[in-house]
C-alpha positions as CSV (number, residue, x, y, z in Angstrom):
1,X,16.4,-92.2,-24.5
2,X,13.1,-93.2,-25.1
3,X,14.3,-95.3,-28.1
4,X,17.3,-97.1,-26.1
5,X,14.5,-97.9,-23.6
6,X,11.9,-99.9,-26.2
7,X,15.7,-101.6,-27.4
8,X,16.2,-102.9,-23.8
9,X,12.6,-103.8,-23.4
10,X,13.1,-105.8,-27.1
11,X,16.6,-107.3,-26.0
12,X,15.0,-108.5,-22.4
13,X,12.3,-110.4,-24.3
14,X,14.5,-112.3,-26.8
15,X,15.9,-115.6,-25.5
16,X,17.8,-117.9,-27.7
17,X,17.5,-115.6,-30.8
18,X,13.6,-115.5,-30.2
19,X,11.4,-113.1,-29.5
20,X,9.2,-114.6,-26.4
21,X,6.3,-112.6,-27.4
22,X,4.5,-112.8,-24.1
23,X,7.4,-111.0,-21.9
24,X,7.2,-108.1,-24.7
25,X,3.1,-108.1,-25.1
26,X,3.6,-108.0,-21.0
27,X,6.1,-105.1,-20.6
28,X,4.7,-103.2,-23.0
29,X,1.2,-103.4,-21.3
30,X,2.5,-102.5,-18.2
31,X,4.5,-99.6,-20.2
32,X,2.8,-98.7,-23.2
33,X,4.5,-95.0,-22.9
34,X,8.2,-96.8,-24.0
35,X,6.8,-97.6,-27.7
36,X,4.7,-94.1,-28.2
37,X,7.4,-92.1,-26.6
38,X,9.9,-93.8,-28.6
39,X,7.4,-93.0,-32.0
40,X,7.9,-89.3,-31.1
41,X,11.2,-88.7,-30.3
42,X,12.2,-90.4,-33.9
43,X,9.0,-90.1,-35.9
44,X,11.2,-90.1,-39.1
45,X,12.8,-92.9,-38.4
46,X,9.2,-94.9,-37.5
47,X,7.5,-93.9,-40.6
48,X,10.4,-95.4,-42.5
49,X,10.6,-98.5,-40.5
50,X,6.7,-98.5,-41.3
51,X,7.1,-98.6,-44.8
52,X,9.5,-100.7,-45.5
53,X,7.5,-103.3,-43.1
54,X,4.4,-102.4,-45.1
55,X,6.5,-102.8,-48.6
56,X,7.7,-106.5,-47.3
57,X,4.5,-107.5,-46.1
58,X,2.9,-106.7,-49.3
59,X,5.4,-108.2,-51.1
60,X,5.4,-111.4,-48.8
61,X,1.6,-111.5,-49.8
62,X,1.7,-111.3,-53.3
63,X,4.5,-113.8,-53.3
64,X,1.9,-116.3,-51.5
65,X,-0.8,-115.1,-54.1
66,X,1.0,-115.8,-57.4
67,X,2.3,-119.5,-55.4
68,X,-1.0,-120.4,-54.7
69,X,-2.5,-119.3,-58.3
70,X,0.3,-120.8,-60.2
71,X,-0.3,-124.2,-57.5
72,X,-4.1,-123.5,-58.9
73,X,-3.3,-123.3,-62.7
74,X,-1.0,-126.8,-62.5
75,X,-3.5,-128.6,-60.7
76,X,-6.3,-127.4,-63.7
77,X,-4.1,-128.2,-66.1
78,X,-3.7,-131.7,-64.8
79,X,-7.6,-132.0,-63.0
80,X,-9.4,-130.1,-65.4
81,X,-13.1,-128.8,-64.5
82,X,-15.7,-130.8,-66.5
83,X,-18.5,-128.5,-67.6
84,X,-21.6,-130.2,-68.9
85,X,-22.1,-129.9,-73.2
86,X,-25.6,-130.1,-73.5
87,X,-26.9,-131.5,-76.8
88,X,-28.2,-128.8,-78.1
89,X,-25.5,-126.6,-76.2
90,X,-25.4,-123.5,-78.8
91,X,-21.8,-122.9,-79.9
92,X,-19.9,-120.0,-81.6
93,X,-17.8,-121.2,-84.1
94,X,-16.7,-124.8,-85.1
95,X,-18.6,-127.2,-82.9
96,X,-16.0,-129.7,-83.2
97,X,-13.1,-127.7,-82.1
98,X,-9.9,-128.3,-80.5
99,X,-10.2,-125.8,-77.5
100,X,-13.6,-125.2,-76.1
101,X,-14.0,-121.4,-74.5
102,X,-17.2,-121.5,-71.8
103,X,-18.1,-118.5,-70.2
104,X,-20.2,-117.8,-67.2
105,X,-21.8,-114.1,-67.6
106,X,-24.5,-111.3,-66.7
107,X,-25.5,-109.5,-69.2
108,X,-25.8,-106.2,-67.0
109,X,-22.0,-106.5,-65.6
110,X,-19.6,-104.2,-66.7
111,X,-17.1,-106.5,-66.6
112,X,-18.9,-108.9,-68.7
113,X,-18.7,-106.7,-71.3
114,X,-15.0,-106.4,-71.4
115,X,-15.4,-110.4,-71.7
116,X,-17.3,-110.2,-75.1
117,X,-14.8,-107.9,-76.4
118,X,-12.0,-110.7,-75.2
119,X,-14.3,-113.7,-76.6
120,X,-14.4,-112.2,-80.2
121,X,-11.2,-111.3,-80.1
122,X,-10.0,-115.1,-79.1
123,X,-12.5,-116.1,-82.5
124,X,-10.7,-113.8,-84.8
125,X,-7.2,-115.3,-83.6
126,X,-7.7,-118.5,-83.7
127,X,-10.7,-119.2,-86.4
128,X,-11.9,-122.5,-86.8
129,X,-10.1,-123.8,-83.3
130,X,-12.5,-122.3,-80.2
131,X,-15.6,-123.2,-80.0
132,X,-17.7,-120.8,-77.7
133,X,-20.4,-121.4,-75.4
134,X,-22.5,-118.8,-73.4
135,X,-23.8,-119.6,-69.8
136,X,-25.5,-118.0,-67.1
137,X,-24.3,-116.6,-63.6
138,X,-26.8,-113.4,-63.3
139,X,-25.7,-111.9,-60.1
140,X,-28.6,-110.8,-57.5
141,X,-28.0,-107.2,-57.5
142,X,-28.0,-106.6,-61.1
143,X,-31.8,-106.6,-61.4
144,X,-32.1,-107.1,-65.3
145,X,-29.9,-109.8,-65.9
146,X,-31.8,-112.5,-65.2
147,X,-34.8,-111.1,-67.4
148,X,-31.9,-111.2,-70.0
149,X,-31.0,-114.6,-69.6
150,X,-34.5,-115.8,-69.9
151,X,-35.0,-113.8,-73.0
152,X,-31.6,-115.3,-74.5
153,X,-32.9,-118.2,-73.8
154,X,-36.5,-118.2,-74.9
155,X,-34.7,-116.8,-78.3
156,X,-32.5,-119.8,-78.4
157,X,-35.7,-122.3,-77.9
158,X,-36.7,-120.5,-81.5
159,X,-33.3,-120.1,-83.2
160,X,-30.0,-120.3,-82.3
161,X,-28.8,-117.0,-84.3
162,X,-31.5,-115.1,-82.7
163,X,-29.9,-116.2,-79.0
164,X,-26.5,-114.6,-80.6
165,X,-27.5,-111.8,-82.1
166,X,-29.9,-110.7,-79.0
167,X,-26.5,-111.5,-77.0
168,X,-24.3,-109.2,-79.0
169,X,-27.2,-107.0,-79.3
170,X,-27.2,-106.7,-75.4
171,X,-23.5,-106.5,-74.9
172,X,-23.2,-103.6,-77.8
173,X,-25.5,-101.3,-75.9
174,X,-25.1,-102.3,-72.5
175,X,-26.2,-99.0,-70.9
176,X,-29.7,-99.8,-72.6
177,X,-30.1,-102.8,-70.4
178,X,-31.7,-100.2,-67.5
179,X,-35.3,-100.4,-69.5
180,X,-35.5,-103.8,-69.0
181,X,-38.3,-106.2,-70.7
182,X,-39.3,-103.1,-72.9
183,X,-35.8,-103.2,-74.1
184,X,-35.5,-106.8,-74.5
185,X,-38.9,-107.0,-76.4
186,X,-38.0,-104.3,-78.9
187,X,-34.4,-106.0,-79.8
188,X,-36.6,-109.5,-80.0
189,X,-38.9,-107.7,-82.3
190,X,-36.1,-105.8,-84.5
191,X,-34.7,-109.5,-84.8
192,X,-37.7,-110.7,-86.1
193,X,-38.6,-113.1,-83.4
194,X,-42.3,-115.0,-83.0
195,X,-43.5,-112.3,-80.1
196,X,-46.2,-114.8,-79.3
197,X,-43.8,-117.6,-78.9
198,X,-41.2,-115.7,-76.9
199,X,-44.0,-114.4,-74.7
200,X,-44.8,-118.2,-73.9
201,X,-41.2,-119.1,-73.4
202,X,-39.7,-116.8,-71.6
203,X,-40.8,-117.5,-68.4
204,X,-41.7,-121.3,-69.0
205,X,-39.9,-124.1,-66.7
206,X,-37.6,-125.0,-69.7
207,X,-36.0,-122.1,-69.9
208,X,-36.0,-121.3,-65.4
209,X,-34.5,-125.2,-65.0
210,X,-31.9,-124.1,-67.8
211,X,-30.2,-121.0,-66.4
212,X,-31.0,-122.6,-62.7
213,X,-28.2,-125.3,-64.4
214,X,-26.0,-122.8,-65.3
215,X,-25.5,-121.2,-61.7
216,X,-25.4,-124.2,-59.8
217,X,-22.3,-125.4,-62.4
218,X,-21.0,-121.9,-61.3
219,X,-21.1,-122.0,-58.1
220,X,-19.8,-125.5,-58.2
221,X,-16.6,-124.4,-60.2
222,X,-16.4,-121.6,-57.5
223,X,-17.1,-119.1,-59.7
224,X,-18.7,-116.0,-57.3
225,X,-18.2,-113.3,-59.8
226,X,-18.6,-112.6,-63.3
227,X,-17.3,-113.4,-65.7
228,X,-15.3,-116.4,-65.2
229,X,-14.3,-118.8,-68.5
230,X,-13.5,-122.0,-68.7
231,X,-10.7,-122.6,-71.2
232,X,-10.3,-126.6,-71.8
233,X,-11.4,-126.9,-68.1
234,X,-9.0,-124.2,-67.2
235,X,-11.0,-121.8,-65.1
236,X,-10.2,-118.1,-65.7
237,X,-11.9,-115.9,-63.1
238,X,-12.4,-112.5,-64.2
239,X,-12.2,-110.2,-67.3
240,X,-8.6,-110.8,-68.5
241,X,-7.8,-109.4,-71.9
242,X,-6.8,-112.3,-74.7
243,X,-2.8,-112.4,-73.8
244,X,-4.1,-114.7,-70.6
245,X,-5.5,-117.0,-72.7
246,X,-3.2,-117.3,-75.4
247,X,-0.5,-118.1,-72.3
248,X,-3.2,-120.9,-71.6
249,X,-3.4,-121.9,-74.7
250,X,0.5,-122.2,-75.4
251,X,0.9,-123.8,-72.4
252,X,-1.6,-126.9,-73.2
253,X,0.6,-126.6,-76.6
254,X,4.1,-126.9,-74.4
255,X,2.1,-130.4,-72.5
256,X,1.5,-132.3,-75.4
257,X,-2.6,-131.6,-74.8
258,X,-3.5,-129.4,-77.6
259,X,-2.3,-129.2,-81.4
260,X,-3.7,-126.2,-83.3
């Protein structure tokens, strides 16, 4: 009875084949015992109704979710981001390459990590046609990653291979990263850096002003976690595996905007 009761409550407040919402919010104030009586005289019949409300909801959401990101990706592809190429931005791979791979990373994330596995694995496929640049988006609460970034980058002011072999250094023993400048001096030194000069340059402006760059470029591109790429001004935000960025690539192929 309950039940038949919340039905004539519903079928008082519809008018024209629409549900005046403030009749119903009204009745149901003034009788809130129709709808939880009703709920326990068909409980089964409720949690089903529940669920399937939940399942379309969710489903009406991730509809809206992949609209908007595909709405996202065909605005990039035809507005792409503009990072800036420094002149002596440090590259992986052929400098003049068709399809430029940027990344924005902390050397403490987790996720980051799962990016350097993608990034080599993106060189290997396509050899001679990425060209890879690191940047810097060190987040707050990892507290060694900006210590890291200024080492990378005080190793970059001496040598460019140093810089990448201090980076893959980093990201092969991640967990190491919690001893902080003692563990960055001792991979410096096992690289066969100039201590003194590194010493000098590590916390010099040069190398602050640089990675300072890098995060305001971040945050301008909207990236708020790490990592995020930029794939021929294509941002990619988070650690997807290669297959994302071979879609990327094939379509840029598909628009006339790349030839590998």
């Amino acid at each position: 009875m309950k039940l038949l009761g919340l039905l004539l409550v519903l079928c008082f407040a519809v008018t024209s084949c629409q549900v005046n919402k403030d009749q119903l919010k009204e009745v149901l104030k003034k009788n809130p015992d129709i709808l939880t009586d009703a709920i326990k005289e068909n409980p089964g019949k409720f949690i089903e109704a529940l669920n399937e409300a939940v399942k379309s909801a969710q489903a009406g959401q991730a509809k809206k979710r992949q609209d908007a990101e595909k709405k996202q990706l065909e605005d990039s592809f035809n507005n792409p981001l503009k990072a800036e190429i420094r002149k002596d931005e440090l590259f992986r791979g052929d400098k003049n390459a068709p399809i430029t791979l940027i990344e924005y990373s902390d050397f403490e994330c987790p996720y980051c990590k799962r990016g350097y596995a993608t990034v080599n694995e993106l060189l290997k496929k396509y050899p001679g046609k990425i060209r890879f640049a690191y940047k810097h988006l060190p987040l707050s609460f990892h507290p060694n990653a900006m210590p890291a970034s200024q080492y990378f980058e005080a190793l970059r002011l001496q040598k460019g291979s140093l810089a990448w072999k201090f980076h893959d250094e980093l990201y092969e023993n991640q967990g190491k990263l919690r001893q902080g400048v003692k563990y960055f001096k001792s991979v410096a030194k096992k690289l066969g850096a100039n201590m003194s000069k590194l010493a000098k340059d590590v916390n010099s402006e040069a190398v602050k002003k640089r990675i300072s760059q890098d995060l305001a470029e971040a945050k301008k591109f909207g990236f708020n976690g790490t990592p995020g790429f930029l794939i021929n001004g294509v941002p990619v935000r988070g650690a997807y595996p290669a297959s994302h960025f071979d879609g990327i690539i094939e379509e840029f192929k598909k628009r006339g905007k790349l030839k590998l």
